[in-house]
Structure formats: C-alpha cells, structure tokens
C-alpha positions as CSV (number, residue, x, y, z in Angstrom):
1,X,-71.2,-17.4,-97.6
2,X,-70.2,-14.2,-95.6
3,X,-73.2,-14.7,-93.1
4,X,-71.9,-18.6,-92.5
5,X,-68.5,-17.3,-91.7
6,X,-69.3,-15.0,-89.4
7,X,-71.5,-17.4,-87.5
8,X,-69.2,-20.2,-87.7
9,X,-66.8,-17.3,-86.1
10,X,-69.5,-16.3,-83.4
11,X,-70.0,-19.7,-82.7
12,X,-66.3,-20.1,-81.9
13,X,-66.0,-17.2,-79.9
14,X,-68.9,-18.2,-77.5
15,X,-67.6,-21.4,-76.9
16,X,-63.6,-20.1,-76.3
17,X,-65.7,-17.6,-73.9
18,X,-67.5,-20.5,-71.9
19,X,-64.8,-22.1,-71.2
20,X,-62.7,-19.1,-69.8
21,X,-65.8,-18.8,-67.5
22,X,-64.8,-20.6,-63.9
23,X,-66.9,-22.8,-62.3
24,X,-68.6,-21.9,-59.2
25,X,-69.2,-25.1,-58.0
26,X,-69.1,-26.4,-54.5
27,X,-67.1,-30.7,-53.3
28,X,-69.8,-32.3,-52.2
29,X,-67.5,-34.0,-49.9
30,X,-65.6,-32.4,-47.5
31,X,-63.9,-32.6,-44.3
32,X,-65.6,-31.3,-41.3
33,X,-63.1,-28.8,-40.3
34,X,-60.5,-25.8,-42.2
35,X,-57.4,-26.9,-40.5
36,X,-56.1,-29.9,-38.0
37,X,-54.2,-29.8,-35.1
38,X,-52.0,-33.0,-34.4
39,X,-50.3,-33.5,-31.0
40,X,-47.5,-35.1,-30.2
41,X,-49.1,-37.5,-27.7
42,X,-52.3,-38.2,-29.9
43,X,-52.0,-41.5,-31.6
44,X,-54.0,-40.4,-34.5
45,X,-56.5,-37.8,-34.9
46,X,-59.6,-38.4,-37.0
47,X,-61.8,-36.2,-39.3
48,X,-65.6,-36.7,-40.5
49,X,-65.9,-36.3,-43.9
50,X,-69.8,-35.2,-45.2
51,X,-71.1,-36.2,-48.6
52,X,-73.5,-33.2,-49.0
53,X,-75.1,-35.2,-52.0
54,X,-78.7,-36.2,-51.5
55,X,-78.3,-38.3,-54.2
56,X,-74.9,-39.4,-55.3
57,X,-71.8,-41.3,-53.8
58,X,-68.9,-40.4,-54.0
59,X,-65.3,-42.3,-53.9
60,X,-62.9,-40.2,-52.0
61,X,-59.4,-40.3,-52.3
62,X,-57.0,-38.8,-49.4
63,X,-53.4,-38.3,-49.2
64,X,-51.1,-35.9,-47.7
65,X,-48.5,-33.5,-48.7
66,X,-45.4,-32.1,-47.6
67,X,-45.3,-27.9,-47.6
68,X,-43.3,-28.3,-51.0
69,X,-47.2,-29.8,-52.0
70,X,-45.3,-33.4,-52.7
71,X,-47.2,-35.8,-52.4
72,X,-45.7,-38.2,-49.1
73,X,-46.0,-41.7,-47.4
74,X,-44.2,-40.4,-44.3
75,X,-44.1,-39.0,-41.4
76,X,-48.0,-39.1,-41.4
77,X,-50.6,-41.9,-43.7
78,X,-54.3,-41.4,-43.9
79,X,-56.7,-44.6,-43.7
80,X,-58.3,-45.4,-45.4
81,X,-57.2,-43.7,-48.8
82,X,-59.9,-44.4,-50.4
83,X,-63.3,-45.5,-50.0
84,X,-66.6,-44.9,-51.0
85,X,-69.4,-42.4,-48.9
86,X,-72.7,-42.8,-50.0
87,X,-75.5,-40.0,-50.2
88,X,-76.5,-38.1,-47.1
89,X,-73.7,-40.0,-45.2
90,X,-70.9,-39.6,-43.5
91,X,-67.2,-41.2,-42.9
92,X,-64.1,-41.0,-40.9
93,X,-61.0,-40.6,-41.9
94,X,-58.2,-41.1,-39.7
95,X,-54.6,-39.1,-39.8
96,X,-51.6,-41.6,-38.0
97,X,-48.0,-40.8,-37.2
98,X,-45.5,-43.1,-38.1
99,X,-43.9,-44.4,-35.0
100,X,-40.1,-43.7,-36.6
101,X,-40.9,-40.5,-37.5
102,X,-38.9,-37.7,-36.7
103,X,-39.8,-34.3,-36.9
104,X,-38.0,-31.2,-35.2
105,X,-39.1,-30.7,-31.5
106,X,-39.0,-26.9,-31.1
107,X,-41.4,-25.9,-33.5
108,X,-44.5,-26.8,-35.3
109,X,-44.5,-28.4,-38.8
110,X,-46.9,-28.2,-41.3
111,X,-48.5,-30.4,-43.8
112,X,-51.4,-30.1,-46.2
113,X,-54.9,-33.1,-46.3
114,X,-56.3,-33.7,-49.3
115,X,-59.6,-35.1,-50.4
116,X,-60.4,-35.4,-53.8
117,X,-64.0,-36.7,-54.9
118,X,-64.7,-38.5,-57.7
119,X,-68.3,-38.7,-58.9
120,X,-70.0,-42.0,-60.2
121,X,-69.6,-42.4,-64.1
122,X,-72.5,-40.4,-65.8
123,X,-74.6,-42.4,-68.4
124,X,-75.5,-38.8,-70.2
125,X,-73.5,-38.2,-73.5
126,X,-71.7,-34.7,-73.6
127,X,-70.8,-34.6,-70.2
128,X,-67.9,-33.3,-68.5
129,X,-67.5,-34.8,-65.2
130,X,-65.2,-32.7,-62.4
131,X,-63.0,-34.3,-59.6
132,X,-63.4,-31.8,-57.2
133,X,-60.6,-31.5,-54.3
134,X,-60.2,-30.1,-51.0
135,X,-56.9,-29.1,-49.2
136,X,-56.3,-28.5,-45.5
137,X,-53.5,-27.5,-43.5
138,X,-52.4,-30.0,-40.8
139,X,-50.2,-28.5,-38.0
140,X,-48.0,-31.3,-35.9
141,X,-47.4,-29.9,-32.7
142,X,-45.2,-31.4,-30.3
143,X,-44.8,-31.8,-26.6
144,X,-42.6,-29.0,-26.2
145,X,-44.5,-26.6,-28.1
146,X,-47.5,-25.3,-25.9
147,X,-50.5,-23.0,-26.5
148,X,-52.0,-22.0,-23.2
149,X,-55.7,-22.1,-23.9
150,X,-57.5,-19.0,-25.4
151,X,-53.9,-17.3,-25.7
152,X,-53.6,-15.1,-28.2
153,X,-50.3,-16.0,-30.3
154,X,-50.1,-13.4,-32.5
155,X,-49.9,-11.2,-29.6
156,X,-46.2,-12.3,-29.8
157,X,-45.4,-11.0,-33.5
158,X,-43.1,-8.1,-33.8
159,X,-44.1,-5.4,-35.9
160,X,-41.3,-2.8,-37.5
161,X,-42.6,0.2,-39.8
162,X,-40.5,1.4,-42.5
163,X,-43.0,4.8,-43.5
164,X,-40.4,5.8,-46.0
165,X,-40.1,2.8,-47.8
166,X,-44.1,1.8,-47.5
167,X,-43.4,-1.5,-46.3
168,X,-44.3,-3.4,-42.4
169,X,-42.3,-5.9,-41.4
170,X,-43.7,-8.8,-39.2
171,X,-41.5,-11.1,-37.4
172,X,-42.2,-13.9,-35.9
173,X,-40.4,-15.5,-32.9
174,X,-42.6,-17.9,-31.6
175,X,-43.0,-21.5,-32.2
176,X,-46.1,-21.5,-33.6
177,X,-47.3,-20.9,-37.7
178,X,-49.3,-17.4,-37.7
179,X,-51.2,-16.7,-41.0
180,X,-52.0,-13.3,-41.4
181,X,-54.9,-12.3,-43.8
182,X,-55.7,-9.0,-43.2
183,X,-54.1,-5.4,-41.7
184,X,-56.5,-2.9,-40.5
185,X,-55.0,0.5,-40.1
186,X,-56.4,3.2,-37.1
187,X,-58.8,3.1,-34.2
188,X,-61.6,3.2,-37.8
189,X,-59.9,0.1,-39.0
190,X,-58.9,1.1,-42.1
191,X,-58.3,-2.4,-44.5
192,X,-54.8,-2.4,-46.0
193,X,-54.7,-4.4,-49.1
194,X,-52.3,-7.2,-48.7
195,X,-52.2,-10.9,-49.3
196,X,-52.6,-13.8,-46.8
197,X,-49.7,-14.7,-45.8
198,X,-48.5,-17.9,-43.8
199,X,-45.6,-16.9,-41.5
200,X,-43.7,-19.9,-40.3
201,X,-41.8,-20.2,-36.6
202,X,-39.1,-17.7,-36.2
203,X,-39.9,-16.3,-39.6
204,X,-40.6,-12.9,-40.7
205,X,-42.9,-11.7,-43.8
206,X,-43.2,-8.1,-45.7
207,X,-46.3,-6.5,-46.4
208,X,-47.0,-3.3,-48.6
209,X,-48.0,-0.2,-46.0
210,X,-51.2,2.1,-47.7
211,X,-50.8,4.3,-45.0
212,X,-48.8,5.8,-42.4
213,X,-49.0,7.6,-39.1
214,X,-51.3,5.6,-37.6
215,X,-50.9,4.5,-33.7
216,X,-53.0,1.5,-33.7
217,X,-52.7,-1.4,-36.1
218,X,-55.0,-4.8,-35.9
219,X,-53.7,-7.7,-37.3
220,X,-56.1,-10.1,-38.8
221,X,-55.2,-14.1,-38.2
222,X,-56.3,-17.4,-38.3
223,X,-56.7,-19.5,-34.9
224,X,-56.6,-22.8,-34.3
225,X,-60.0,-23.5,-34.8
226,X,-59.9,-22.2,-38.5
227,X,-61.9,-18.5,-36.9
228,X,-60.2,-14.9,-37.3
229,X,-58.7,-12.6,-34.5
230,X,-57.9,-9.0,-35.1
231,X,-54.9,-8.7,-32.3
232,X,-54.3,-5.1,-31.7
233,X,-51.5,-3.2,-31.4
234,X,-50.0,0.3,-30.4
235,X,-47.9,2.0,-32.8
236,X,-44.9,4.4,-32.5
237,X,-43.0,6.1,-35.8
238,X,-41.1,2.6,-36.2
239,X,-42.3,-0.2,-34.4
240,X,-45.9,-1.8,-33.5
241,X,-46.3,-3.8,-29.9
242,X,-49.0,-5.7,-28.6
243,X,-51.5,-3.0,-26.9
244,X,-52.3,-4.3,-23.1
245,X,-55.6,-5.3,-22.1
C-alpha cells in the first residue's frame, strides 16, 4: 500500500513538474519584419507573413492594439484578418489608416500587430494544440516628424548621473520613440544590468547605475530597421552628451 502511495505521489509530482516546464517552441508563421514604420503619406504599408511549416497550414488571425494592449478598430485595420497560408507559402497582409483618423502631429505614436496562428485540428488523441502569437510594434510617423537617413536619434537623448543615489536618468526630447536595451559602461564596455526600456517622445526613464566614474557610456537601442546601435557618449561627474565623431 505504502509503495502505491508514493508512486501515485511521484507520479503527481512529475506531471505538476512538466507542466511548470515552458515551451520552447518557435510560430511557424510570422511576419517578415520586428517592427513597422507607417508614414503619414503612405496609404497603407504591407507585411509578408511566412508559414515556415513544410507541412501544415495555418489560419492566421491579425489585429491591432492600442499601447494600453486593447484590442482597436481605429485609427489603423489590417486586411485581411484572417485567412488561411498554406505550407511553404507566403501571404500579405496589409496595415490601412483610416481616412478620419486623427492622431497628434508632433510626435510619433505607437501601436502593437498581432498575428496569432492557429494550427489545423489534430486527429491524435491526447493532444494539446498551441495558438502561438506574434506581437510587433507599429510606429505612425507623420509628416512633420522627420528622420534624416542613417541619423543617429539617440544621439539626441540626455543623460544626467545621480552617483550618490545609483541611478541614470535618460530624457528624451525628441519626437521620435527610443527603446533602450542595454548600457555599457567605460571605453571596455562594461554591461550594466538593466531592463529594456521603451522611452516615448519628450519622455524620460530611470535606470539602476552598477557603476560610477566612468567617462564614456554607450547606449544600446533599437533602430528602425529592428537592428541595435550602441551610441556613445562622454561623461562628466553629472551629465552624459553625445561624444562627436
């Protein structure tokens, strides 16, 4: 009786274990790019979405979100929302702007694409099928907002160092969203551990400071083409500038 207990119990334990294991598995559909630019004059911009499956289709569902992560019919609509992409192939979705949309004129705005996959019904009993879903940022960029080409716009952040407190505070005065994932510390480029953070136009973010004393700082961001930049920077006691070329 003891010995059916206990594997009755071990058997319970291995399976409360399984499932606290994540899942390292990969959409076979996704979009063919990590973040979308939309400008002002474009009258929609498309993006190819791959079904990586050599053997299964896939129905695909897109939407998009607000920042809140809402789910939104306006100021942008996706066509189609859903439709099927068979094995090996390849669709396009499109992203269009509402003609009465309205959207402020001095600053980017963001908003998040998703595509979720759904996989054909499996005829195997005891199988747990996944929806798997992919999330992109989508940056609407108006006429008045321009990047000149190849600029570098965190070269525009603000630094201020607060070595008493530990803490770096970056602001950001430009029009333009700048997310920051890493800060490298020195002319050795020493990592400082912080979090990736999205700074939004004429916003400012906080980040914990490891060290202190150093005169040159690289910032770590994301460009437009979803690639990192380290932008560097000379340091005084309290504040961080743009080092020139």
């Amino acid at each position: 009786m003891f010995c059916l207990l206990n594997r009755r119990l071990i058997q319970r334990i291995s399976l409360a274990a399984s499932l606290c294991v994540p899942l390292l598995v990969q959409a076979a559909v996704s979009p063919d790019r990590t973040r979308i630019i939309y400008d002002e004059a474009a009258k929609s911009v498309g993006v190819t979405l791959n079904n990586r499956s050599a053997e299964l289709p896939f129905v695909v569902q897109s939407w998009i979100e607000n920042e809140s992560g809402e789910k939104i019919t306006s100021p942008f609509m996706v066509l189609p929302p859903l439709q099927r992409i068979e094995a090996n192939e390849s669709s396009l979705l499109r992203i269009v702007k509402l003609p009465e949309a309205e959207l402020p004129k001095d600053r980017e705005s963001v908003f998040y694409l998703n595509v979720r996959e759904i996989p054909p019904k499996s005829g195997a009993v005891n199988t747990i099928q996944i929806a798997l879903q992919s999330k992109i940022k989508l940056f609407y960029r108006p006429a008045a907002v321009k990047r000149e080409r190849g600029g570098d716009l965190a070269e525009g952040l603000q630094i201020k160092l607060d070595s008493a407190a530990k803490k770096l505070t970056i602001e950001n005065p430009t029009a333009f969203h700048i997310t920051v994932v890493g800060l490298l510390a020195g002319a050795e480029k020493t990592s400082m551990p912080i979090e990736t953070v999205m700074i939004e136009p004429f916003g400012s973010a906080q980040f914990p400071m490891s060290q202190t004393g150093f005169k040159e700082l690289f910032v770590s961001n994301m460009n437009d083409y979803g690639g990192q930049a380290d932008t560097h920077f000379s340091c005084s006691a309290l504040e961080c500038k743009a080092a020139q070329p």
